[in-house]
N, C-alpha and C positions, 0 to 999 in steps of 0.2 A: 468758427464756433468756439464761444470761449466756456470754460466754468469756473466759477466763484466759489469757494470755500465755504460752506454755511454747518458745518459737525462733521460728523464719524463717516470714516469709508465701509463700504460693503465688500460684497466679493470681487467689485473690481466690472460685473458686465452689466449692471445697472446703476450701479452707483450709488446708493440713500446716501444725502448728505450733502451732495451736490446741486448745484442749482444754473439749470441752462441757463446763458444771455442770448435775445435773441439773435440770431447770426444776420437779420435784415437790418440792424438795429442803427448803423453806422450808413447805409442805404448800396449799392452795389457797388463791390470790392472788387476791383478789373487786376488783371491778374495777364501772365505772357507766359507760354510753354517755350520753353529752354530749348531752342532747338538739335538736339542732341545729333552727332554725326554730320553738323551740314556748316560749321564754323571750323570744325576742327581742335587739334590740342593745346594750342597754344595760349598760355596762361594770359599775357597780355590781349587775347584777344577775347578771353573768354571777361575777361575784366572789362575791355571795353565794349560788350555787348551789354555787359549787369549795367553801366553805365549809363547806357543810354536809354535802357529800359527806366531806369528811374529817375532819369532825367525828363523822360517824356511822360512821366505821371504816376506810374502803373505801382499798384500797391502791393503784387506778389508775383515771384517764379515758381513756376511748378516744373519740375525735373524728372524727365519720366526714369525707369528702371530697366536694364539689362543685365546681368553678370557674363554669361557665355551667348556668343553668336555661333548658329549651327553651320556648316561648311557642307550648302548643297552637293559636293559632288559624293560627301559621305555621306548621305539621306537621300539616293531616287525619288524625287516625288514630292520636295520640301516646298510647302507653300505659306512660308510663314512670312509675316511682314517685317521680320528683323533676317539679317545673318551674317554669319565671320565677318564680312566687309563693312558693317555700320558700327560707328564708332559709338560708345555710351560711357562717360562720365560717372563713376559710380558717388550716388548723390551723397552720402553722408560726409563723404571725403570733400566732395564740390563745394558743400555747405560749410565745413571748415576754413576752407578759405575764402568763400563770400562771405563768412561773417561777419570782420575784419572789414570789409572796402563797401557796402552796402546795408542801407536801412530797409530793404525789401522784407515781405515776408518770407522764407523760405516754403517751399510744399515739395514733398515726396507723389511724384504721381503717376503709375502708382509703384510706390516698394512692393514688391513679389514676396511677400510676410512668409506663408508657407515654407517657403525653400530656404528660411533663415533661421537662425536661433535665437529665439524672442527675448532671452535675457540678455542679449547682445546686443540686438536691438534696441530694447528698451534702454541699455546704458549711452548706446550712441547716440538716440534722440535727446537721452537727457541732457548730454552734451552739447549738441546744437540747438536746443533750447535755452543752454544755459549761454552760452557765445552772441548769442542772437537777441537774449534776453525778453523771450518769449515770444521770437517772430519765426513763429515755427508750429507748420502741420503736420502732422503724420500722413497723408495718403497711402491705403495699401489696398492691395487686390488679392486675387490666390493665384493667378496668370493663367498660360493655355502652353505652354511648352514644355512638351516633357523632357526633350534633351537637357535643359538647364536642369531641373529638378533631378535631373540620374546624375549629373556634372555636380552636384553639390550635395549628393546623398541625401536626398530629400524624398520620401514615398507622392508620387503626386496623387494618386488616385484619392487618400483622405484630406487632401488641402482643403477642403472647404469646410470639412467636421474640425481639422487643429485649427483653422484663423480664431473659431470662435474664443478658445481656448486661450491663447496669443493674447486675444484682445486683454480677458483677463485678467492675465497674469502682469501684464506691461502697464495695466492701469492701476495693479497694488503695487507693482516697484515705483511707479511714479509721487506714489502717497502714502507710503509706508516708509519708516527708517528699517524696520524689518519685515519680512513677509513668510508666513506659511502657508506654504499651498502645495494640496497633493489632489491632483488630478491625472486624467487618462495619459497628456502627454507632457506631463511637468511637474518637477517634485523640488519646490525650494522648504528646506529645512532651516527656520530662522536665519535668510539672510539677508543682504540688501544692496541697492548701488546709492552712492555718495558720488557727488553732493545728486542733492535730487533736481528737478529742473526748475524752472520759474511758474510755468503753469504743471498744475497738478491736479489732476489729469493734462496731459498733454492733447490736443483737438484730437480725437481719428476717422478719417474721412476714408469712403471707401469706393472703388470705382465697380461698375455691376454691368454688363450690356448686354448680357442675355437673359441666363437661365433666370424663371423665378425667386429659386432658392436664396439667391445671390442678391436681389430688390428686398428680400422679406428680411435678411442677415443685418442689412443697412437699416431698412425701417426700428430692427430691436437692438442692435449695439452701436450703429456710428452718430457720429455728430454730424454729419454730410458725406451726401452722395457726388461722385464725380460723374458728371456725364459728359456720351460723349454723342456727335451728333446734332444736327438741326431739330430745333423744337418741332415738333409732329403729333398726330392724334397717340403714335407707338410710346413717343417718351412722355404723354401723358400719364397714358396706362399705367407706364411703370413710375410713376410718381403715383400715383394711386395706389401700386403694390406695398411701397416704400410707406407712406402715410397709414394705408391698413394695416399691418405691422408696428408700427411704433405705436399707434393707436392701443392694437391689442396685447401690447407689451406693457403698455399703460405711461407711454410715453405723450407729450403734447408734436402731434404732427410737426405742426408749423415750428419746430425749435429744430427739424433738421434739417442742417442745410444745402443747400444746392449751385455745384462749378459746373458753369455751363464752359466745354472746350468750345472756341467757335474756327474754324478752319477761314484764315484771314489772306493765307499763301497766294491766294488767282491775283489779290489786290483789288477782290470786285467787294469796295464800301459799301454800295446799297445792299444788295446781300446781304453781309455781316450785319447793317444796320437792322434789316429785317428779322433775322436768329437773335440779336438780342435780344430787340422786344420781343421774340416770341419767344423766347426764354424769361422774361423779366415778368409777361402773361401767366408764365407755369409757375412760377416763385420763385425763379431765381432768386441768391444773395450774392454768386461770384459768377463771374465769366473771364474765362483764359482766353489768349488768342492764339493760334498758330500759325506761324510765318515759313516753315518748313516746307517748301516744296521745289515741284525743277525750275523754278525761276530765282530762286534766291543759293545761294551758297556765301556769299560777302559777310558779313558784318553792319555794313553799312544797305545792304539791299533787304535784308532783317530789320535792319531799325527805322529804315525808309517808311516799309509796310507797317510794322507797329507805331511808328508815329502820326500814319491816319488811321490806323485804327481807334489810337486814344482819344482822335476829333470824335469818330464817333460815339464813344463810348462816353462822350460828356451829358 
């Protein structure tokens, strides 16, 4: 989702002054989830996985988020789908160096915003927006681990009241030379980051899988929804939440957009070819693939699977 410059910024969480394009407009933007932990650290390999992703068509990576992994034997009872042993790539840093070697779009998916510091934030997006020259999304979430959030002094329990906030405040540094803003959890006194980025506003996409709160947050501030999951009557619904919301925000529905992740790993094409279109039925404008499972660890068994998946995605 991109936005156009047409006058004066607002407070930064509706924007007057901006004008959506629409995010179908270019027609479905296919995209590949980074398989984080399952290539490994090595730069040259990490090079030549971007390589092949863009060589075999694909128009964006999306790179999910981690900072600390939890180490079951200190948590009885941890049942989380990360821990100490999965390796994660912290993405603004990744994206500094894909800059440089790839014409992809970059995507954050999702940055865990809450347990970070949004002026911080907002200067390193506008850095890899500026590197990348406007091939760069925001994706962010508010996540579900409290271990990370105590590891990074972060209060988790209001992460979902500060994103709003975040949003904000990162959309008037992105288009302001100065900003002031005094709110609940941020107080900038005439200042700003230089240089600012290409696009202004920067896209910010948001990932949501449960709670209500969290579909209705996307429908009144993001530019697109992440989803995750096979299209179904449930991820209907929640495209309905998301649409009644931007609706009653007084936003145009159909201007926000929708990355369908499609799990590509088993290698079973008809399937995938199935979740697209039945993501493409709901409104998709992007679909990621993911290659990450117990069959692939290679490089080459990754880009195997993404290069029929791009057959189907023609």
């Amino acid at each position: 989702m991109r936005w156009s410059v047409e006058g004066g910024v607002g407070d930064g969480s509706e924007l007057p002054g901006y004008q959506l394009v629409s995010p179908g407009a270019e027609g479905l933007r296919r995209g590949v989830i980074f398989p984080q932990g399952s290539i490994g650290g090595d730069p040259d390999l990490v090079r030549e996985f971007v390589a092949g992703v863009e060589q075999a068509g694909f128009d964006h990576l999306v790179v999910p988020d981690h900072v600390l992994g939890v180490d079951p034997s200190a948590h009885p009872g941890w049942s989380g789908v990360y821990d100490v042993d999965d390796m994660f790539h912290e993405p603004m840093v990744l994206f500094g160096f894909l800059a440089g070697v790839c014409s992809l779009e970059l995507v954050t998916g999702v940055l865990v915003l809450p347990q970070r510091q949004s002026v911080l934030v907002a200067k390193q997006a506008a850095e890899v927006d500026l590197l990348t020259r406007g091939r760069f999304r925001l994706g962010v979430g508010i996540g579900w681990n409290r271990v990370e959030y105590q590891g990074m002094s972060a209060e988790f329990a209001t992460r979902g009241r500060r994103i709003e906030e975040q949003v904000a405040v990162m959309r008037r540094l992105w288009t302001e030379p100065t900003v002031h803003f005094a709110g609940r959890d941020h107080r900038i006194d005439g200042a700003g980051i230089a240089p600012l980025p290409v696009q202004r506003p920067i896209p910010i996409w948001m990932g949501a899988e449960r709670d209500p709160r969290s579909f209705a947050r996307v429908g009144r501030l993001a530019d697109g929804w992440m989803a995750l999951g096979p299209p179904s009557a449930e991820a209907s619904d929640r495209l309905g939440l998301i649409r009644s919301a931007a609706q009653s925000a007084g936003r145009d529905p159909g201007l926000v957009g929708v990355e369908a992740w499609v799990n590509a790993a088993d290698g079973d094409m008809v399937r995938v070819a199935a979740d697209v279109q039945g993501w493409r039925r709901l409104g998709a404008t992007h679909v990621a693939l993911n290659s990450r499972g117990p069959a692939t660890s290679t490089v080459r068994q990754h880009l195997e699977i993404l290069r029929r998946g791009a057959t189907v995605l023609e």
